[in-house]
C-alpha positions, 0 to 999 in steps of 0.5 A: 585275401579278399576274392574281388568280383570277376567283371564282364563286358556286355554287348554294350561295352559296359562291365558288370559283375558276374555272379551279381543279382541286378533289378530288371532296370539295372540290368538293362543299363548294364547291357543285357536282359533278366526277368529278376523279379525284385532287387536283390544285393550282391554276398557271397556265399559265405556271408551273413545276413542282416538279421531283418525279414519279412514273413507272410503269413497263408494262413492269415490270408486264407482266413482272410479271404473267408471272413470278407466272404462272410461279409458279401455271401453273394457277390463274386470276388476280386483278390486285389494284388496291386503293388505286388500283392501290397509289398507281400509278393504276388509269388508269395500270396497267390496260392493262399488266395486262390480261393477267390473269383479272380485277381485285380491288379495294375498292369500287365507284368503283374498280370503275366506273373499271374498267369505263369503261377497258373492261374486260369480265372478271371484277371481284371486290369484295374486302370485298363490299357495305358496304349494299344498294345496293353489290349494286344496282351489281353487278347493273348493273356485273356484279360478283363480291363477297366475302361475309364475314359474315351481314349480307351474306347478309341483304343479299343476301335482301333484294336485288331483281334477276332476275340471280343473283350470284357470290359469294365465301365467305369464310373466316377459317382464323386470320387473324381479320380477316373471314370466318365461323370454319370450324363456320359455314362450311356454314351460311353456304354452306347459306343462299346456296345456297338464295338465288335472287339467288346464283348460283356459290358459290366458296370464299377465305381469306386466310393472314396468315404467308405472308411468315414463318417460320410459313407457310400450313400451318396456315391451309390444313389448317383451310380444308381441313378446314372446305370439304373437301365443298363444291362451288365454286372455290378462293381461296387465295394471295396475293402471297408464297403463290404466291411461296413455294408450293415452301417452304409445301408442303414445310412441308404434310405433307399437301399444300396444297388447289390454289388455282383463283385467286390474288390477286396484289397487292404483287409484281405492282407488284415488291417483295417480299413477303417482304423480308428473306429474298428481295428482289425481284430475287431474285423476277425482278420489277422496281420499276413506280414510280419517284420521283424528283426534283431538288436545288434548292440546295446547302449547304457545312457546316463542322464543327459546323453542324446541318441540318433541325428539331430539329438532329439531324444535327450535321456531323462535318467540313466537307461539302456538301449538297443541298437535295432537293424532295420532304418529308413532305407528298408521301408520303415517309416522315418516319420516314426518318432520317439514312443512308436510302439514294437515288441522285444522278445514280444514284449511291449516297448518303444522306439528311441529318437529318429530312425536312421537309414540302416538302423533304430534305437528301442527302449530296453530300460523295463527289459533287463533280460533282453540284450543282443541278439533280442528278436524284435518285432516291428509290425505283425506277429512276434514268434511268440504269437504276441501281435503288434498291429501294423495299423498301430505302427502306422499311426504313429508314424502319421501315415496308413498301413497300406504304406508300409506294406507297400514301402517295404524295401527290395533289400528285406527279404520275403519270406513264407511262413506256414505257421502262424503264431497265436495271437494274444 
């Protein structure tokens, strides 16, 4: 006899089930109120898993960490943990970055969290307060914010508190995303300087072709030009800037002004900015997440048969297949077509016609030993240490590594993984 799940009212009148894990906006809709951090589907306890996880591997983030310190020995820096750490879980990644200056991020949820890991260092708001009361919780969290435009600066007047403020003025050198264009650069300054709610005024731009041909040598002349005279501390390089800085200052006949911070975002999680022309060995960093998973059936197709909607893979001779439990609706790509590469039983093979919502078919034609229950490996570090870039998958799907990490799906679970395989 199947046990049926027990419902209850909620003070609204709606039913929900009891012993169910419900998303924070769920919740909400069911009537009451949890601080459940991320989504997660109701088994009992007696039921199995769909065998598909995601490891985060400390180790890798530490190393990290200390090669983008190798690259800027003299600048202070930002762990970025936006997009809860990239899809890596800022709960999952905080204590291996500890080791940095200070966290930059999103808003001020994740800034709590933070905070409640115990965290006592600086935490910069990266797009500063959206309404008045963001700048009521800095004053409480004891946060540094971004100021990008005037109405942040008439925010800021407006805010009541007896403890000024760090601020980061922001500059748009090109970018043209946000930030005041360099002539309103000293009247922004002007304005906060003379506000008794600010305190230290620093100084940040962020460059949009530090990971190209173009570089950051135009960008940096202009943030020079327009903050030549202004006192405060300097934000400047990203993740392929402090990769790339031998190459942007040779590009600089000028020099590039010294950066007192850099944002270290997508390399510290160990893909490369620049992929393309450097991968991420190359860089010396190392994948921090690994997803994998389980084939869970076999096909043996003979000429002529088709696999997945739509046919579009039409089989050339006899092979065999395996059925893989991870699709689209857990953060892989459905633009990843027939060839994108993964590893089986960490070896090399391919993905077989379109990716569907729950499942995907890989090519176990070269593979006789590996059947169900084969451990496949869709980016990151197979058990047996063999690594498949998550750049490389990527690129096969037409899109960047910082998608798919940030793609990754509430269903998957996350989870740490002390020991890092070696890499081969």
């Amino acid at each position: 006899m199947v046990k049926k799940p027990r419902f209850i009212r909620s003070s609204s009148g709606l039913p929900f089930s009891a012993g169910v894990a419900y998303s924070s906006q769920e919740s909400q809709c069911a009537g009451y109120s949890t601080q459940a951090r991320h989504l997660t589907f109701a088994r009992y306890s007696s039921a199995k898993p769909r065998p598909l996880q995601a490891l985060i591997h400390p180790k890798a983030l530490r190393h990290n960490l200390a090669v983008l310190r190798q690259h800027a020995p003299d600048a202070r820096l930002w762990a970025v943990i936006k997009a809860n750490a990239y899809g890596h879980g800022i709960e999952h990644v905080f204590s291996a970055m500890a080791g940095a200056d200070g966290f930059a991020l999103l808003d001020i949820e994740e800034a709590r969290r933070v905070r409640a890991l115990g965290w006592r260092g600086p935490i910069l708001l990266l797009e500063g307060a959206f309404e008045l009361r963001d700048l009521e919780a800095c004053s409480r969290l004891d946060l540094w914010h971004t100021v990008h435009c005037e109405a942040q600066i008439d925010m800021l007047a407006a805010h009541k508190t007896h403890t000024p403020q760090r601020v980061f003025l922001k500059i748009n050198s090109g970018m043209n995303r946000l930030g005041f264009t360099p002539h309103q650069a000293r009247a922004a300054w002007t304005r906060l300087n003379a506000l008794p709610q600010v305190d230290e005024i620093s100084l940040m731009t962020h460059f949009s072709d530090a990971d190209g041909p173009i570089g950051i040598a135009a960008q940096a002349a202009v943030f020079q030009t327009a903050t030549s005279d202004l006192p405060g501390e300097r934000c400047l390089s990203n993740s392929a800037a402090v990769l790339r800085q031998n190459l942007h200052a040779r590009q600089a006949p000028h020099g590039l002004p010294p950066s007192d911070w850099v944002r270290a975002g997508i390399a510290l999680y160990g893909s490369a900015p620049d992929f393309g022309q450097a991968d991420a060995m190359e860089a010396g960093l190392q994948a921090a997440m690994s997803l994998r998973s389980q084939v869970i059936a076999t096909q043996q197709l003979q000429t002529g048969d088709t696999v997945g909607y739509g046919s579009t893979f039409v089989a050339q001779h006899p092979m065999r297949i395996g059925i893989v439990a991870c699709g689209y609706a857990d953060g892989y790509p459905r633009s990843c077509g027939t060839g994108t590469p993964v590893l089986v039983d960490g070896q090399p093979s391919r993905t077989i016609g379109r990716v569907s919502m729950d499942m995907l078919a890989v090519d176990l034609s070269e593979l006789p030993s590996s059947g169900q229950g084969a451990e496949v490996t869709l980016w990151g570090y197979a058990s047996s240490g063999t690594l498949l870039p998550i750049d490389r998958v990527a690129q096969a799907g037409g899109t960047i590594a910082y998608e798919l990490m940030c793609a990754l799906a509430a269903r998957v679970p996350v989870v740490a993984d002390s020991a890092l395989p070696a890499a081969r």
